[in-house]
C-alpha positions in Angstrom: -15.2 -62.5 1.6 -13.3 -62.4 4.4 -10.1 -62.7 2.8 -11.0 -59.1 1.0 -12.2 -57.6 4.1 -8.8 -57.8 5.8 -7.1 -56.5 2.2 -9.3 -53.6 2.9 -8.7 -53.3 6.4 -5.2 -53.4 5.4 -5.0 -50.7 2.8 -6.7 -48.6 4.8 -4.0 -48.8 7.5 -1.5 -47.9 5.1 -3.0 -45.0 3.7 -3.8 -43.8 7.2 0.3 -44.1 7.9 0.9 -42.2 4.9 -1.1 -39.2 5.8 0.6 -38.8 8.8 4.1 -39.3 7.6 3.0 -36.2 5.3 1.3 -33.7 7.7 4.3 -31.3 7.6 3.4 -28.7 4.6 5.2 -29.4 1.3 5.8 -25.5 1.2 7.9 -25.5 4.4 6.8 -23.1 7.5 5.5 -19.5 6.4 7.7 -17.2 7.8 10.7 -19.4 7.0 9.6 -19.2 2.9 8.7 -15.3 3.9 12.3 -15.0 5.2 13.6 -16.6 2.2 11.6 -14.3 -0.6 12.7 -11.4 1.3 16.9 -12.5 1.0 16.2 -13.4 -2.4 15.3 -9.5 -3.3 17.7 -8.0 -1.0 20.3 -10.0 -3.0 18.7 -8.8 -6.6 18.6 -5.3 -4.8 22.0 -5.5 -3.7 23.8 -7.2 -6.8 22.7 -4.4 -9.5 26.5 -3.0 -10.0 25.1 0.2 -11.5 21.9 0.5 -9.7 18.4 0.7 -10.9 16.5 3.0 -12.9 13.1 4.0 -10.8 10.1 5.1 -12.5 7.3 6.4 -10.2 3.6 7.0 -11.5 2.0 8.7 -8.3 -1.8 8.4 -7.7 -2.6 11.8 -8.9 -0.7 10.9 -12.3 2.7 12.6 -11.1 5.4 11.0 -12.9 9.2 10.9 -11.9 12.5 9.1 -12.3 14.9 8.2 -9.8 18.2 6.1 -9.6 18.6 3.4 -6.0 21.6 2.2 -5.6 21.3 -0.4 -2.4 24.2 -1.7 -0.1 23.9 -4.7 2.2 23.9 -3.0 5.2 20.3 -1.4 4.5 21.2 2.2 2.9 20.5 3.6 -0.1 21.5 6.6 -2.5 19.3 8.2 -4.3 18.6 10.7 -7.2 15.7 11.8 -9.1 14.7 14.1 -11.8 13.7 16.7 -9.7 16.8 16.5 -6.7 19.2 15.0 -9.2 22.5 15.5 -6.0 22.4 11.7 -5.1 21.2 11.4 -1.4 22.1 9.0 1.2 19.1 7.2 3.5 17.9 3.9 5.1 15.6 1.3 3.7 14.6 -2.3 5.4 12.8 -5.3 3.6 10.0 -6.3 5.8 7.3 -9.1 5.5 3.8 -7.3 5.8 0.8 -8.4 3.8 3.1 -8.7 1.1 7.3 -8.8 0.4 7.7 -5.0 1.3 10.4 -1.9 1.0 10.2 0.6 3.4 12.1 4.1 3.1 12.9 4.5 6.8 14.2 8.0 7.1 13.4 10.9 5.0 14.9 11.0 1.7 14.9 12.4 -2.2 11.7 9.9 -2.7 9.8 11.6 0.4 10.3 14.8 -1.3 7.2 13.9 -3.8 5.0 12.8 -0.7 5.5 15.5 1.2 2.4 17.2 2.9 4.0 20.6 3.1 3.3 22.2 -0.7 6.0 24.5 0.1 8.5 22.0 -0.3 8.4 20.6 -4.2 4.5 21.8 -4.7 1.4 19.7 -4.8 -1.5 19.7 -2.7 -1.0 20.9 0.8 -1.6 17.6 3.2 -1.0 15.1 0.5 1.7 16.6 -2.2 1.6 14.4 -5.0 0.1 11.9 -3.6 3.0 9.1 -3.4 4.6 6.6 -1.1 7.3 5.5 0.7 6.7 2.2 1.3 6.1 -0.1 -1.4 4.8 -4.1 -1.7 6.6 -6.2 -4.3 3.8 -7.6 -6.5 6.4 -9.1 -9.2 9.8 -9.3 -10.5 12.0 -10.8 -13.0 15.6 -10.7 -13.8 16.0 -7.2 -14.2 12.7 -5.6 -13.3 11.0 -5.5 -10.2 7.3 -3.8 -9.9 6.4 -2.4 -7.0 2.9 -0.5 -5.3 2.4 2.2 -2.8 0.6 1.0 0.9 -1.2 4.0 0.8 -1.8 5.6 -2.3 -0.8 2.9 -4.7 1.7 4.7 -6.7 3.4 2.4 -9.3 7.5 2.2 -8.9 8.8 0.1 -11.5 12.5 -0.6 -10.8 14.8 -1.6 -13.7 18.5 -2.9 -13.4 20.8 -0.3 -15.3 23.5 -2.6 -17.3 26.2 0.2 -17.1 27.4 3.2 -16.1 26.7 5.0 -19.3 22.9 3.8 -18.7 22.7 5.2 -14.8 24.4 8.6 -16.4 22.2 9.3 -18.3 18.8 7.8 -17.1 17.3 11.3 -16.2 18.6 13.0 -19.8 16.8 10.1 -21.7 13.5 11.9 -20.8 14.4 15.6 -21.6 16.2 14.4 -25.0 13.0 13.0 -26.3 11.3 16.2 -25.3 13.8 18.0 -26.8 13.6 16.2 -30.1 9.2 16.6 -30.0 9.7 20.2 -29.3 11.8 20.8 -32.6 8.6 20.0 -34.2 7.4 23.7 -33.3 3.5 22.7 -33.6 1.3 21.5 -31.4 -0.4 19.4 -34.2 1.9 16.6 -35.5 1.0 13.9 -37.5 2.2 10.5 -38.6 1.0 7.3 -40.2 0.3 4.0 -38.1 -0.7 0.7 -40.0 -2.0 2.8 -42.3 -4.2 5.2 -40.1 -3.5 8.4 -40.1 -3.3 9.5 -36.2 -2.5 13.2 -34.4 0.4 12.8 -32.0 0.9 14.3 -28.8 3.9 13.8 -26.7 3.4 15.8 -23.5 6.9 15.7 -22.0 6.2 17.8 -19.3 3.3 15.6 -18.0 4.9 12.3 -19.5 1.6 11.6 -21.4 1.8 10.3 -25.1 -1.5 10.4 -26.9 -3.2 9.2 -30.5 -6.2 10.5 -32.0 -7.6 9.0 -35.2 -10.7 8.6 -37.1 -13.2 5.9 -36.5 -16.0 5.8 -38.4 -16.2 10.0 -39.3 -15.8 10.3 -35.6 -12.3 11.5 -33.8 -10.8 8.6 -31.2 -8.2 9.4 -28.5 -6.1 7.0 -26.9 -3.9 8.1 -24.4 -1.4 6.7 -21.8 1.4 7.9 -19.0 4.7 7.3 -20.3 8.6 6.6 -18.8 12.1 6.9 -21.4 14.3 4.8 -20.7 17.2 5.7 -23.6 15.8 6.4 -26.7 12.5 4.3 -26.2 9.2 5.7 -24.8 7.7 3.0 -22.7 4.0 3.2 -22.1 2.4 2.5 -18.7 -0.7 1.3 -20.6 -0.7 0.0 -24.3 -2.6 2.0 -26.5 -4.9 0.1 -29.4 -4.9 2.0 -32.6 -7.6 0.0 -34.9 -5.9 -3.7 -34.8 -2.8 -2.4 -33.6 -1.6 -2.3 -29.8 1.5 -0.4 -28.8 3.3 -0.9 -25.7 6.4 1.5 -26.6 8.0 3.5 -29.5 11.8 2.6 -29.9 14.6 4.9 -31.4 12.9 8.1 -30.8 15.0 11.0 -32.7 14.8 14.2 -35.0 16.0 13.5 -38.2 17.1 17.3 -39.5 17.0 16.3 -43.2 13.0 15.9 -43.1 12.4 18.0 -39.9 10.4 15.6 -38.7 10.6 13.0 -36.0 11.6 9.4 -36.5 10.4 6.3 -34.4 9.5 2.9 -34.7 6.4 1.5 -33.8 6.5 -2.5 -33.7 9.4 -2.5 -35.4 8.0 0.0 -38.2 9.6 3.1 -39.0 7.2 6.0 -38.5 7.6 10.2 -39.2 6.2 12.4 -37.5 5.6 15.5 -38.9 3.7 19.5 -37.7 0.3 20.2 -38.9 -1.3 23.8 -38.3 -5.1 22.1 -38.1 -6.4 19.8 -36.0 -7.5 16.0 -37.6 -10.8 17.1 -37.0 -12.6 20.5 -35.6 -14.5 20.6 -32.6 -16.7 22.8 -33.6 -18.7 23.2 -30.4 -15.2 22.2 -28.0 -14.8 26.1 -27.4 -18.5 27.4 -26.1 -18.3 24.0 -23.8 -14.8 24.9 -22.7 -16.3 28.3 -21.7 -19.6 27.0 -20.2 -18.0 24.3 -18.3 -15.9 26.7 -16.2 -19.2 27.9 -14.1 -19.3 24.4 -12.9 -15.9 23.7 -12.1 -15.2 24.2 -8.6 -14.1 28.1 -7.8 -15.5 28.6 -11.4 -11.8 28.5 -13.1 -9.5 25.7 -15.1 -6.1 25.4 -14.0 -3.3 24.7 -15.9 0.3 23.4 -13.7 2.4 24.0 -16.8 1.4 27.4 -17.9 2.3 28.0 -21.5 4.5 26.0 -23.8 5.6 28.6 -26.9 8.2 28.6 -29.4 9.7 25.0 -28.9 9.9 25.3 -24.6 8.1 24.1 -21.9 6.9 27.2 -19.1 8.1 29.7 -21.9 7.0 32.5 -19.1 9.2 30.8 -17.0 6.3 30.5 -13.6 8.1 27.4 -12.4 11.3 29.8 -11.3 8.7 31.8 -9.2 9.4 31.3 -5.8 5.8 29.7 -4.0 4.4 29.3 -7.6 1.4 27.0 -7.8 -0.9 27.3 -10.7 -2.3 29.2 -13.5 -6.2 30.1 -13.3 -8.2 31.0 -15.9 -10.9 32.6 -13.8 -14.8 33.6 -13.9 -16.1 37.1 -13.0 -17.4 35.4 -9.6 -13.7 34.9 -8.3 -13.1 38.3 -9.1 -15.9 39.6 -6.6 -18.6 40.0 -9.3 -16.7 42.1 -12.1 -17.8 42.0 -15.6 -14.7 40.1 -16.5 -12.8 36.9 -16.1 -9.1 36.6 -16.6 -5.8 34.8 -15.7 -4.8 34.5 -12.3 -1.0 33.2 -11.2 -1.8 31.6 -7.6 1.2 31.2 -5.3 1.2 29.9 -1.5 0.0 33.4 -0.6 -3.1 33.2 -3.1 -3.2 35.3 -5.8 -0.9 37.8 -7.9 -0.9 39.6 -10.8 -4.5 38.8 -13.0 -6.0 39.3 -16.7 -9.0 40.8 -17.8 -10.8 39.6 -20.6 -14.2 40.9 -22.3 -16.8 38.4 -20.6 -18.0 36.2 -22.4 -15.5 35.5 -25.1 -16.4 35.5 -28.8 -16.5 31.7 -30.5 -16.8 31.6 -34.1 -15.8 29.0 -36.7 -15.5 27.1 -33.7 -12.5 29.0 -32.0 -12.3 31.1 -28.8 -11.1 34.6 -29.2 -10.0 36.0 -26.1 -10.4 40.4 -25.8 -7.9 42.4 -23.2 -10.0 45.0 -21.7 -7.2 46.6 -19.4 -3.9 45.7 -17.9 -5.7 45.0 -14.2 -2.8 43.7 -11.8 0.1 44.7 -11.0 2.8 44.6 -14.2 4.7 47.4 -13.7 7.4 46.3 -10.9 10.1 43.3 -12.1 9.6 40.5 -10.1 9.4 37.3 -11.2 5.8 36.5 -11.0 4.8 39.8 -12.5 7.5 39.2 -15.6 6.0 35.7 -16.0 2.5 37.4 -15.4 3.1 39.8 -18.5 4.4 37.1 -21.1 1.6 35.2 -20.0 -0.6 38.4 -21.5 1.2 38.8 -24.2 0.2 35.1 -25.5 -3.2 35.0 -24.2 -3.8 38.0 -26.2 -1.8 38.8 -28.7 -0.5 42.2 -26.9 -0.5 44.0 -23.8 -2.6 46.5 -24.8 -6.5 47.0 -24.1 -8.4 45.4 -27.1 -5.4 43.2 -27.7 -6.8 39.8 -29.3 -6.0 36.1 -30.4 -7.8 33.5 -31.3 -7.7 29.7 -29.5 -9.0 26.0 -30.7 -10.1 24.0 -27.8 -8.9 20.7 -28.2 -10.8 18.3 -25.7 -7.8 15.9 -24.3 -9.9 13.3 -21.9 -13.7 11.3 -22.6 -14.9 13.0 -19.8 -15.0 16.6 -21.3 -13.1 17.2 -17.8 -9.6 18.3 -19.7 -8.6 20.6 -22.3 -5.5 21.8 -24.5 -6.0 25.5 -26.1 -3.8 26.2 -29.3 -3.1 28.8 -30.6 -4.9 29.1 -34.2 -2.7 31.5 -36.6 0.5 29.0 -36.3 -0.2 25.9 -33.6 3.0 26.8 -32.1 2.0 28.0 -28.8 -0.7 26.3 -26.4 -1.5 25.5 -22.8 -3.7 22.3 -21.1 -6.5 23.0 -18.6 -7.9 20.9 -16.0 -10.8 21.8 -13.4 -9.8 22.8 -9.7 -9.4 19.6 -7.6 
């Protein structure tokens, strides 16, 4: 008994020792690992030969592409789709909470973050809600993702293989919006797995939606996308009955069929115009119309104006110097008149307006808007009132009193908080509405 109380005694003295010999962390010291993660990215920063594609989604849904190229000596040049002169400006790796980027000094990617709405637009004390400083939550290779400190914008960075690629990273997106937009409709259709779904590839907002039928009833799946050559990558894969979709490859109008070609999974897809939606809405329009009391200022807004014959802002608002946002209006922001209408808002507030017979007729389920007069000021030629007149002329169907044209509503989000209007004679002219923020 004895003789196995000493073993014991023993053993126990030896796994004491151990434990002591192994007090020092397996890991190594923290900030030593921390200093090590951070050289490992500055070298996969600094080693991309052509630079790396940058794909922002801001956190009001803004989305932009850039092009970093990084030095070792802690500056960057920078381009992105909407300042494409490459700028140069600072950056330093820094270990916060997290492996993080900072942007130093101002640059191109400050631009989109900018408080002042005078600059690029968006909201005045927050403009698109961005960030210039940005956690690393993962990486590979050849992509690195990235989140905002303070808004939690998304930047995914991935490694351009050659000069070609950088060259053309910012015309990838307008040639896929190009080749939608020779499909003149707003409706287009195409077949996936069988299910027949409505497409809708917004380039100017980068969102790419399906709608199909689910039982009778209409589904709509929708995601933010980038391009990245001629494949449309989505932010958030989109389920189609049993099918998921993270991207459509070899995006391209084939002139032969007039329709576009794509691959889904590997599958080649056409997608072709319709003139009818999948399925009317037949109450969309009155709800479209009731809902604007409610909305704050008792308007929708639209930041793209009107798309029409194949082009994005055919009334051309965005060349409008101070050019905000196009109202659709109530009688109540007109003072009490019996009329609502269009309003173009600029930094100084409001411009040339509409004026439609209040309330609007709805039948067979479509919204037929009524000019009553040619209220604002059309007459002169400046911009805004040039882009103010077009924008009449579609709304209408004319410029002149009892002009009229008739509208579906197409709701585009579950919460009845967005819409699209299309035109009905032809589909080939619409505009997407949202309330006032």
């Amino acid at each position: 008994m004895k003789k196995y109380l000493l073993y014991i005694i023993l053993a126990t003295f030896g796994l004491s020792s151990c434990k002591k010999d192994n007090d020092k962390p397996i890991i190594g010291d923290v900030d030593e690992r921390l200093s090590e993660v951070l050289e490992e990215y500055s070298k996969q920063l600094t080693d991309a030969e052509f630079g790396w594609k940058g794909y922002l989604l801001t956190d009001n849904q803004t989305s932009a592409t850039f092009l970093f190229k990084f030095d070792k000596k802690n500056r960057t040049v920078m381009a992105a789709d909407y300042e494409e002169e490459p700028a140069e400006s600072s950056y330093r790796l820094k270990a916060l909470q997290r492996p993080t980027i900072l942007f130093d000094t101002y640059s191109t990617l400050h631009l989109i973050a900018d408080p002042n709405s005078n600059v690029i637009g968006g909201t005045t004390g927050m403009g698109y809600y961005s960030d210039f400083e940005f956690a690393f939550m993962s990486s590979s290779a050849d992509t690195i993702k990235l989140e905002g400190l303070l808004n939690k914008s998304k930047l995914l960075l991935i490694r351009s293989k050659s000069k070609a690629e950088s060259e053309n990273v910012f015309s990838a997106l307008s040639n896929v919006s190009d080749a939608a937009a020779k499909i003149k409709t707003y409706f287009k259709r195409t077949t996936i797995d069988g299910v027949e779904c409505e497409v809708k590839l917004d380039g100017a907002s980068q969102i790419f939606s399906l709608s199909y039928l689910e039982e009778g009833n209409l589904k709509t799946v929708d995601t933010y996308y980038y391009v990245s050559g001629t494949t449309v990558v989505f932010y958030t894969p989109l389920e189609v009955g049993k099918t998921t979709i993270k991207e459509i490859t070899d995006v391209g109008f084939d002139v032969s069929s007039s329709s576009l070609k794509a691959k889904v999974n590997g599958t080649q897809i056409s997608i072709k115009e319709a003139l009818v939606p999948l399925k009317m809405d037949m109450t969309a329009a009155q709800r479209w119309y009731d809902q604007k009391a409610v909305n704050p200022n008792d308007c929708w807004v639209s930041d793209n104006a009107f798309h029409a014959e194949g082009i994005d802002d055919f009334c051309k608002f965005k060349s409008v110097p101070n050019f905000q946002t196009l109202w659709y209006a109530g009688s109540s922001v007109f003072g009490g008149t019996p009329y609502d209408g269009m309003i173009a808002m600029t930094t100084s507030l409001m411009a040339p307006y509409t004026a439609s017979k209040m309330p609007i007729d709805v039948k067979d389920g479509k919204a037929k808007f009524t000019l009553i007069g040619s209220a604002g000021t059309f007459t002169d030629t400046s911009p805004i009132a040039k882009a103010m007149s077009a924008a009449r002329t579609i709304l209408y169907g004319g410029a002149t009193a009892g002009s009229s044209e008739e509208w579906y509503l197409i709701p585009t989000s579950n919460d009845g908080k967005r819409y699209d209007m299309v035109r009905a004679k032809d589909a080939q002219a619409w505009i997407s509405w949202r309330p006032k923020s």
